[in-house]
C-alpha positions, 0 to 999 in steps of 0.5 A: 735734761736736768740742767736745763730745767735748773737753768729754766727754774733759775731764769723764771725764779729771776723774773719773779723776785724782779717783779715782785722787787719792782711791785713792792717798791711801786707802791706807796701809800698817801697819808693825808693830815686835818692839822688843827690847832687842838688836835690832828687828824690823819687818815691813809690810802691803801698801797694801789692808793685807791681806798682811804681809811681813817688812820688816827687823831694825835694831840698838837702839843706843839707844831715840832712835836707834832711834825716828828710824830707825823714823821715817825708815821710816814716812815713806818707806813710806806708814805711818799705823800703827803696831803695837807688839808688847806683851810681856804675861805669861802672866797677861796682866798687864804687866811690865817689858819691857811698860813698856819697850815702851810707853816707847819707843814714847812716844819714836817718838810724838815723832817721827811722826804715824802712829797707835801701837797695841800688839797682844798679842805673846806668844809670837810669838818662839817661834812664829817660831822653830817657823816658821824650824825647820820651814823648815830655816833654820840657827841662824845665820840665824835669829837674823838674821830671827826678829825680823822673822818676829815682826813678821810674826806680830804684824802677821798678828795685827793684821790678822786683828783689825782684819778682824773 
């Protein structure tokens, strides 16, 4: 009797760490970057990749320093993508800031495995800026945040996308 509840307990103890092994390795978060020429803005998903939350801004010394803080980032927080807002003009057409954007995200490509793609970001600084007014945060502060307000945006964005 004994060795058959053993033999039970072990088999069910089995099929748990299974789980629990396949669950934790499922889930992965999504960081996504507002990259800006003073400043950078990230923001990150939950684990299920259904909430997205302001992560932090880190100044842009230069696009290498930047895209191995951004990699240290990425490997500390469970991240397999990565979103990169795409500045596109109003046309939909691609400009300058547009290349930058890709160029420096050719850089972070070199120094992580997490899969890199860019979501429309247009307009998404004059939206965080309405969200930080409406909210009565004083100018000081929100030129602190709003970069990673945008990412916030752009984040929601991907993940609203990414739903359908």
């Amino acid at each position: 009797m004994f060795l058959s509840f053993l033999y039970n307990f072990i088999f069910l103890l089995d099929i748990i760490l299974k789980n629990w092994y396949n669950l934790t390795m499922q889930y992965k978060r999504v960081l996504a970057i507002d990259y800006g020429d003073v400043r950078i803005g990230l923001a990150q998903s939950d684990l299920m990749q259904l909430i997205a939350s302001p992560l932090e801004v880190i100044p842009n010394k230069s696009m290498e320093e930047s895209a191995k803080t951004i990699s240290g980032i990425i490997a500390n927080n469970d991240v397999e993508t990565v979103v990169m807002g795409l500045p596109l003009n109003m046309d939909g057409t691609e400009g300058v800031r547009a290349e930058v954007t890709r160029r420096f995200a050719e850089v972070l490509s070199k120094l992580t495995s997490a899969k890199i793609v860019f979501q429309d970001e247009r307009l998404s600084s004059v939206e965080a800026e309405d969200i930080l007014i409406e909210a009565n945060v004083r100018r000081e502060k929100r030129k602190k945040i709003i970069d990673k307000v945008a990412a916030c945006l752009i984040l929601e964005s991907y993940l609203s996308r990414k739903e359908r």
